[in-house]
C-alpha positions as CSV (number, residue, x, y, z in Angstrom):
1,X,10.0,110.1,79.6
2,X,10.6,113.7,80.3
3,X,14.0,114.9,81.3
4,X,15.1,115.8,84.5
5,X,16.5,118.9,85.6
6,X,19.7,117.4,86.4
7,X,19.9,115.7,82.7
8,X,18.3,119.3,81.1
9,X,21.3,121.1,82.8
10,X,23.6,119.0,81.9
11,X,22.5,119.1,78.3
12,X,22.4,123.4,78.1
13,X,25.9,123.1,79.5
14,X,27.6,120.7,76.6
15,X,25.2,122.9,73.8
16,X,27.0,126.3,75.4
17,X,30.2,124.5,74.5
18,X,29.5,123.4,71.3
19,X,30.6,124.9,68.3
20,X,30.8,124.3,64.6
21,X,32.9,125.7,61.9
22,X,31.3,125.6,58.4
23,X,33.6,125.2,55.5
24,X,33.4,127.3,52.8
25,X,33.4,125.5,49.7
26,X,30.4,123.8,50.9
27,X,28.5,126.2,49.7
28,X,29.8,126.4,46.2
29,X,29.2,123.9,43.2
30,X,31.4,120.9,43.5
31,X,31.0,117.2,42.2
32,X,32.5,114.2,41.1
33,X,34.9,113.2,38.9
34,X,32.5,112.6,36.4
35,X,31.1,116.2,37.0
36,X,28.5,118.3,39.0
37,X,24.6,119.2,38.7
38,X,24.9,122.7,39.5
39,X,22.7,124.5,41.7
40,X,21.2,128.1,41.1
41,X,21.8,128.9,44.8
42,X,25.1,128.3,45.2
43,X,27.1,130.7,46.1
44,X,29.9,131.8,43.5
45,X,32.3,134.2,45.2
46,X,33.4,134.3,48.6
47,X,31.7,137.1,49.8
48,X,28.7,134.9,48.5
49,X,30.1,131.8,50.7
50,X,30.5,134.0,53.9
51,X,27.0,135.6,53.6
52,X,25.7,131.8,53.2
53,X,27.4,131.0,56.3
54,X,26.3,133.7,58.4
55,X,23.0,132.9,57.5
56,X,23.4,129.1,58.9
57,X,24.9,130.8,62.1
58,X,21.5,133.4,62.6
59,X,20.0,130.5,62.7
60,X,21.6,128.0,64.9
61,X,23.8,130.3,66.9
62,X,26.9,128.2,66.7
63,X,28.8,128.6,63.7
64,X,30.7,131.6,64.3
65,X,33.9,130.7,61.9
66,X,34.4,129.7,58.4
67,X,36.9,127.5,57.1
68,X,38.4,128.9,53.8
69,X,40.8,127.4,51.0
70,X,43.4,129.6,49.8
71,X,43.3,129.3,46.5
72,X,39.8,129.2,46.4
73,X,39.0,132.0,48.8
74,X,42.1,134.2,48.7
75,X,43.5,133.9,45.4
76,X,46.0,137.1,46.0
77,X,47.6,135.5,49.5
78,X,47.5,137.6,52.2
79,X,46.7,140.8,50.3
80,X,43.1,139.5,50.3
81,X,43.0,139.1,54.1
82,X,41.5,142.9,55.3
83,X,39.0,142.2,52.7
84,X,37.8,138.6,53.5
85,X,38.1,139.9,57.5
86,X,35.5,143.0,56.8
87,X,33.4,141.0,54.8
88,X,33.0,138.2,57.1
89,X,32.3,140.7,60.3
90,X,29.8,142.4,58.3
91,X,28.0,138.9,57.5
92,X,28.5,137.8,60.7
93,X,31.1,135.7,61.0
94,X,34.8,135.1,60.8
95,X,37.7,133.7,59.2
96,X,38.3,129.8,60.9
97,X,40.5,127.2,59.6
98,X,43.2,128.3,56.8
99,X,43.2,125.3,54.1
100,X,46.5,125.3,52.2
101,X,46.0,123.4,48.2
102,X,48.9,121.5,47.2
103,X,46.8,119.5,45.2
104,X,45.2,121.4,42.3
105,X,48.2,122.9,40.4
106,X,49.4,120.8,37.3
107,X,53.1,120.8,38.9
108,X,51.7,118.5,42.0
109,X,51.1,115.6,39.3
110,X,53.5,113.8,41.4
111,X,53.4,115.4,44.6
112,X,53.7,118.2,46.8
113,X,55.9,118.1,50.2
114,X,56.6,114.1,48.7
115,X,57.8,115.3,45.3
116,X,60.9,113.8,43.9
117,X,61.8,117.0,42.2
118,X,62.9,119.5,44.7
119,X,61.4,122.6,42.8
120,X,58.0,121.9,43.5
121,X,58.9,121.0,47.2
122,X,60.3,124.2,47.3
123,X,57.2,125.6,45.8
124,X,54.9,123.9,47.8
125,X,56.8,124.8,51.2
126,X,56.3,128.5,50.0
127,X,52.5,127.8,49.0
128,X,52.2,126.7,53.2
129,X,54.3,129.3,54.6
130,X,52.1,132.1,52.7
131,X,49.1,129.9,53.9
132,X,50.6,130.7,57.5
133,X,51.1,134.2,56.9
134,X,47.7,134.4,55.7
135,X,46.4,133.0,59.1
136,X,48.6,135.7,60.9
137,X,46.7,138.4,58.9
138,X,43.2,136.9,59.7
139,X,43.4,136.1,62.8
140,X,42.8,132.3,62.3
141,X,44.5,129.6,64.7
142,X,44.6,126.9,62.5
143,X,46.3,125.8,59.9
144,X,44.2,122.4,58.5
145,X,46.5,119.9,56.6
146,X,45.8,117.6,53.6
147,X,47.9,116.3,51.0
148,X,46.9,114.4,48.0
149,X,50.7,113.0,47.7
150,X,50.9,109.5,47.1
151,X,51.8,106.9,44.3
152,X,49.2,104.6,42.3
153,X,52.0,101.8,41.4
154,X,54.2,100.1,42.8
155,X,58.0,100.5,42.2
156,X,57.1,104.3,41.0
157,X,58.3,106.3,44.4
158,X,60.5,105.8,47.1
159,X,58.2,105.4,50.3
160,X,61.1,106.4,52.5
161,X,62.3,109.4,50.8
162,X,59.1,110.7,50.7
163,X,58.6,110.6,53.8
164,X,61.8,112.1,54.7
165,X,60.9,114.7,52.9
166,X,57.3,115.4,54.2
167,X,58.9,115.1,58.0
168,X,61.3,118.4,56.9
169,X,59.0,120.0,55.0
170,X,56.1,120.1,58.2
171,X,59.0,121.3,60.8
172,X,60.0,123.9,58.7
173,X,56.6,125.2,58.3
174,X,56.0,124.4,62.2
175,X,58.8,126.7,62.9
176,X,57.1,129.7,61.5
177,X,53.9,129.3,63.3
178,X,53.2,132.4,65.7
179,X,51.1,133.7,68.7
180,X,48.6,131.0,69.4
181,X,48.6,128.9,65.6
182,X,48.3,125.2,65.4
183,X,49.0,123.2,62.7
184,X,46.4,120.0,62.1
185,X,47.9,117.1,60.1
186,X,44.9,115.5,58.4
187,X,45.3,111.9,56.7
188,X,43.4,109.6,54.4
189,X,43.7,106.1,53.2
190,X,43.4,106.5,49.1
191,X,41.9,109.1,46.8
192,X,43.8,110.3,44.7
193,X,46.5,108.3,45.7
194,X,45.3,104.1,44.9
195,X,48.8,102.6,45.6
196,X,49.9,104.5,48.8
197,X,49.3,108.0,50.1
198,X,52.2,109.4,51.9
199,X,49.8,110.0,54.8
200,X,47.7,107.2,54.7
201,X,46.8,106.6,58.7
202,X,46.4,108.2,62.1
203,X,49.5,107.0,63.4
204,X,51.5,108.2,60.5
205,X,50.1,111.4,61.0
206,X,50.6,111.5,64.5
207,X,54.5,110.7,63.8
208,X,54.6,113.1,61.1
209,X,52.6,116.2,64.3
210,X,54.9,115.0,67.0
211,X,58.3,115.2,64.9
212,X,57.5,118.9,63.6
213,X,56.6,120.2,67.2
214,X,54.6,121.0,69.9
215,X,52.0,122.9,67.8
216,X,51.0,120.5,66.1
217,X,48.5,118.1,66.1
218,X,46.1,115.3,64.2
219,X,42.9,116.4,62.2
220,X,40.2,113.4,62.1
221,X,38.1,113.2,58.8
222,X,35.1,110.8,59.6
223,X,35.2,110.3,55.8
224,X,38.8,109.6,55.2
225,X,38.5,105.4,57.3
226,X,38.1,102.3,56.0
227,X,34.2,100.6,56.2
228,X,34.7,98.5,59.6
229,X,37.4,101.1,61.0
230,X,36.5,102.0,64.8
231,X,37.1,105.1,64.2
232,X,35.7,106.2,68.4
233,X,39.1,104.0,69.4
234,X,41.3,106.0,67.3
235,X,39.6,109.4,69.4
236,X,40.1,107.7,72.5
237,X,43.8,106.9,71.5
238,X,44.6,110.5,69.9
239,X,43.1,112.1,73.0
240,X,45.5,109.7,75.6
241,X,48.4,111.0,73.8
242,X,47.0,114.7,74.1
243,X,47.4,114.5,70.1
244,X,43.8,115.4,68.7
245,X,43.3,118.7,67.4
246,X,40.1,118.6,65.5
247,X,37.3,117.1,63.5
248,X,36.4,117.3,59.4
249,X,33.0,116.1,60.3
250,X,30.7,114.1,57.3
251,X,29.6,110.9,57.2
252,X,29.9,108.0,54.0
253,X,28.8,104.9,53.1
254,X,31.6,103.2,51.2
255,X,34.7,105.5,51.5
256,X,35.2,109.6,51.7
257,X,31.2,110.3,50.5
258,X,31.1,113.8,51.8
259,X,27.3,113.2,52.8
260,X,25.3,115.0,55.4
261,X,26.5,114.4,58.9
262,X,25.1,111.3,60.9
263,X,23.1,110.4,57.7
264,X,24.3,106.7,57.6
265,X,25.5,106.0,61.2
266,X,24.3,108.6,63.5
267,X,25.4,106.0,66.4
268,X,29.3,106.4,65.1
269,X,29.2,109.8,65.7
270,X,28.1,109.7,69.1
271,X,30.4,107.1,70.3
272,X,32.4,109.6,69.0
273,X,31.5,112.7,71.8
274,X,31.4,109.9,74.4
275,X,35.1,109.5,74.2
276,X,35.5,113.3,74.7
277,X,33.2,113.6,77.5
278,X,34.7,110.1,79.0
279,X,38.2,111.8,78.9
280,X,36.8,114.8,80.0
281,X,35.3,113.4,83.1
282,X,37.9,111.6,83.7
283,X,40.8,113.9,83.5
284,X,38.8,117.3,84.3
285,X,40.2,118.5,81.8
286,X,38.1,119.7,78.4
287,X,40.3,118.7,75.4
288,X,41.1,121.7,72.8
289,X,38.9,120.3,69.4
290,X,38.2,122.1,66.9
291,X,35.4,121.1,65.6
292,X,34.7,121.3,61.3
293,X,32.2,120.2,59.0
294,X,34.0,119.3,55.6
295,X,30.7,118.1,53.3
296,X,30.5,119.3,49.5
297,X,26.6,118.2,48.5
298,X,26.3,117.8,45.0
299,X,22.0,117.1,45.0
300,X,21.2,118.5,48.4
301,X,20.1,122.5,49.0
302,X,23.7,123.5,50.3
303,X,22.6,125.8,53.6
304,X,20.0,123.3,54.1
305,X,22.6,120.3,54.2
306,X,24.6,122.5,56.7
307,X,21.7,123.1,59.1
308,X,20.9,119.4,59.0
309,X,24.7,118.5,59.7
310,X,24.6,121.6,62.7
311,X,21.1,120.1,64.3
312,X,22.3,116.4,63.9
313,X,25.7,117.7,66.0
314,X,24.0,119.1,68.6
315,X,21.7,116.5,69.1
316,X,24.4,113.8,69.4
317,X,26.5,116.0,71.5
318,X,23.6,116.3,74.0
319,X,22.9,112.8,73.8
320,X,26.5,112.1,74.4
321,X,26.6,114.4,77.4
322,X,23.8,112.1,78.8
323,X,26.1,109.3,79.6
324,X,25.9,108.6,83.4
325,X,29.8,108.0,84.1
326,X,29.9,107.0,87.1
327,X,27.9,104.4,86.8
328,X,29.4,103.3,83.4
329,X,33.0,103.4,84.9
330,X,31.1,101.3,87.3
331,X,30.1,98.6,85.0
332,X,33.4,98.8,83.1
333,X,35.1,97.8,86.3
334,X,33.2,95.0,87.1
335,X,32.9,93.8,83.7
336,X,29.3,93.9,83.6
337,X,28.7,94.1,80.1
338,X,25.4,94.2,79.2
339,X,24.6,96.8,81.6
340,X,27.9,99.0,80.6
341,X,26.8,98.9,76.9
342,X,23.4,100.1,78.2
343,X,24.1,103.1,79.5
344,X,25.5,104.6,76.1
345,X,22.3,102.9,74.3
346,X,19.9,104.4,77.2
347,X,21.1,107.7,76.3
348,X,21.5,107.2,73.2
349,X,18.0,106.6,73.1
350,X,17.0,109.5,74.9
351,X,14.7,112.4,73.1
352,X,17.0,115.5,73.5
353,X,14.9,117.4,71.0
354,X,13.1,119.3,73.3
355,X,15.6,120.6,75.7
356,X,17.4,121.4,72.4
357,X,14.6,123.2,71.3
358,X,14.5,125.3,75.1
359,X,18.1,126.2,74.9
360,X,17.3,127.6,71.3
361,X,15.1,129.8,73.1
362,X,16.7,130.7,76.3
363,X,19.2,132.1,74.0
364,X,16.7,133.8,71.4
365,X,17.7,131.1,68.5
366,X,15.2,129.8,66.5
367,X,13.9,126.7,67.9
368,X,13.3,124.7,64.5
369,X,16.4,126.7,62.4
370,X,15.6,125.1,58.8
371,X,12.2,126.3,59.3
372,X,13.3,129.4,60.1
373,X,16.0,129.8,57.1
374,X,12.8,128.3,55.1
375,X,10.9,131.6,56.3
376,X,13.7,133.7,55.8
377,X,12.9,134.9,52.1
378,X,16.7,134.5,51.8
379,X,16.8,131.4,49.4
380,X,14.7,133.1,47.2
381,X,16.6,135.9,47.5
382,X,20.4,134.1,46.6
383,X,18.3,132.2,44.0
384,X,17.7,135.0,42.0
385,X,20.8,136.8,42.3
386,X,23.0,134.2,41.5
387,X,20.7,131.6,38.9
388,X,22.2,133.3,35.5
389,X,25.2,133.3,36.9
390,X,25.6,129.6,38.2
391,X,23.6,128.5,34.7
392,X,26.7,129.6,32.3
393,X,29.0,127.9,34.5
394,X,31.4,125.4,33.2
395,X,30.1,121.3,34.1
396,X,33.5,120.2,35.9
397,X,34.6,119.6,39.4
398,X,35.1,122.3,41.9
C-alpha cells in the first residue's frame, strides 16, 4: 500500500533530522585477535580515512562528521589539529567525536584511570585532558569514552578502589571541558577484561556521568549487551533520566561482533528509534543523540559496509517515525495488547524505500547511493593507489 501524504511528510521530516557520524578506523585494516585479511582499498592514513568518508557522505547526504582516535589519527596531539581540520573541509567533512586510547600502550597492562600504580593514572589523566584539548582545537563536541580497565581473576584488584579512582579521574577531566563539549561515558560487559570491567553496565556508567558533572553523559554501544539484554528499555530508561548522549551503532550475534548495522536484528534497532520518538512525542522535546557508527569489517568492502549501515539507519528511523502515537498510547492505556504491539509491527512492516528514495532526490542525493559509489570510478581509483601499499603491511590487529 502506498503511503500517504501525511505518513510521506512525516518520514522527510525524521530523514532531515537524521545524521550519522562515520568512525574512522572503519575504514582502515583491522581484525581479530588471531589477525586480519587485509584489503587493497583500505585506507592507510588519515587523510586517506577522511577522503573515504566524504565519499560515503556524497553519497547519502548525512554523514557530515568523522569520528577519530587519537592515537591513531593524531599521533602529535593537538599540533595535528589545523591539519586534520583542512584536510577534512577539503574532503568534505569534519572532525566528530574525539576517541581518547588508554588501552593500547604496554603501561595500561593493568589499567588506565583503574590502575593501582598512580603513574600511569597520572599518565592516562594527561593522555584525556590532551584528548580534550585536541577537541577544543577541532572544533569537536564530544569527547567518546571507553576503557578497557578491568581484571580477569578474582582476588587480583580491588573493585572499590578502582572505582574510586575512575570516579576522580572522570571529574577532573569533566572540569576542563569548555564551550559546548560533552563527555560520553561508554561501557561494556567483558573484552578485554573476562573477570570484571570497571565499567561493565549502563548504570555504572550513568553513576560514574552524573558524579563528574553536568556535561556528561552515557554512550550506548549496541555491540557492548549481553544476548537476551533489552537493550530499547535501557534507551527508554537513559532518556527518563535525561542521561543518553549517543549511540556506537553495529549489530552482533554473540557478543561485541562489530558487523554491519541491522544485519542480525534489524527489529532491535528500530525498537530502538521508537523509544526516541515515543519520548519525543511525548515530552516535545527532541533529545540531544549523537548518533555513531562504531563497525571495523574485516571481509566486507569498508565504504560499502558503511553505506549499508547509513541506508539500513534511515530506513528504520523512517519506519520508526511511522508509529501512530496516539493511538499506541491508546492501546497502552487500555491494555490492549495485541493491538498495541501492532502498531510498532504495522509500521515496522511498512515499505519506506520509496519515499526514502524521493527525499534522496528532493535533496539532489543519489537515490540508490551504493550504486552510485559503485559508478563512481572511485574504488578503483583508492584500489590502485593504495594495493602495494596495504600488500607489505604487517598481518596483526589494528
Amino acid at each position: 500500500m502506498p503511503l500517504n501524504a501525511r505518513q510521506a511528510d512525516a518520514i522527510a521530516r525524521a530523514l532531515d533530522s537524521l545524521s550519522i557520524e562515520l568512525p574512522s578506523w572503519g575504514f582502515a585494516n583491522t581484525g581479530t585477535r588471531f589477525g586480519k585479511f587485509l584489503q587493497p582499498a583500505a585506507a592507510t592514513t588519515t587523510e586517506e580515512k577522511l577522503s573515504d568518508a566524504g565519499m560515503v557522505h556524497r553519497v547519502t547526504g548525512i554523514c557530515p562528521t568523522v569520528a577519530l582516535h587519537v592515537l591513531w589519527d593524531l599521533p602529535n596531539g593537538a599540533a595535528d589539529a589545523p591539519r586534520v581540520a583542512a584536510m577534512a573541509a577539503r574532503l568534505g567533512v569534519r572532525a566528530g567525536a574525539i576517541n581518547p586510547n588508554t588501552f593500547q600502550d604496554q603501561i595500561y597492562k593493568h589499567g588506565s584511570l583503574g590502575n593501582p600504580d598512580s603513574a600511569v593514572r597520572a599518565a592516562a589523566m594527561q593522555h584525556l585532558l590532551d584528548s580534550a584539548a585536541i577537541a577544543t582545537a577541532l572544533g569537536s563536541r564530544d569527547l567518546s569514552l571507553w576503557f578497557a580497565d578491568g581484571s580477569n581473576y578474582p582476588g587480583t584488584a580491588n573493585i572499590r578502589h578502582r572505582k574510586q579512582w575512575f570516579s576522580e579521574g572522570l571529574a577532573q577531566l569533566h572540569a576542563r571541558l569548555s564551550g559546548n563539549q560533552r563527555m560520553l561515558v561508554e561501557y561494556k560487559p567483558f573484552e578485554p577484561a573476562f573477570y570484571h570491567t570497571d565499567i561493565a553496565d549502563w548504570g555504572m556508567a550513568l553513576l560514574f556521568a552524573r558524579a563528574a558533572g553536568p556535561r556528561a553523559r552515557v554512550l550506548v554501544d549496541t555491540g557492548h549487551h549481553y544476548a537476551a539484554q533489552n537493550i530499547e528499555q535501557i534507551v527508554a530508561w537513559l532518556l527518563s533520566e535525561n542521561m543518553l548522549g549517543g549511540f556506537h551503532f553495529n549489530d552482533r550475534r554473540y557478543a561485541d561482533d562489530d558487523l554491519t548495522m541491522a544485519s542480525i536484528d534489524p527489529y532491535q534497532v528500530f525498537r530502538i528509534f521508537n523509544e526516541i520518538f515515543q519520548f519525543e512525542w511525548e515530552t516535545g522535546t527532541r533529545p540531544d543523540i549523537a548518533y555513531m557508527i562504531d563497525q571495523s569489517h574485516n571481509l566486507k568492502g569498508k565504504i560499502e559496509a558503511m553505506i549499508q549501515t547509513v541506508a539500513a539507519a534511515q530506513e528504520l528511523f523512517a519506519k520508526a517515525a511511522l508509529v501512530d502515537r496516539e493511538r499506541l498510547a491508546g492501546h497502552q492505556q487500555r491494555c490492549n495488547l495485541v493491538d498495541a504491539e501492532n502498531c510498532l509491527k504495522d509500521a515496522f512492516s511498512t515499505d519506506v524505500r520509496p519515499a526514502i528514495r524521493e527525499w534522496s532526490r528532493g535533496r539532489g542525493l543519489p537515490e540508490d547511493p551504493l550504486q552510485a559509489f559503485r559508478e563512481s570510478g572511485y574504488l578503483e581509483r583508492i584500489t590502485a593507489e593504495r594495493a602495494e601499499k596495504n600488500a607489505a603491511s604487517a598481518s596483526s590487529y589494528a
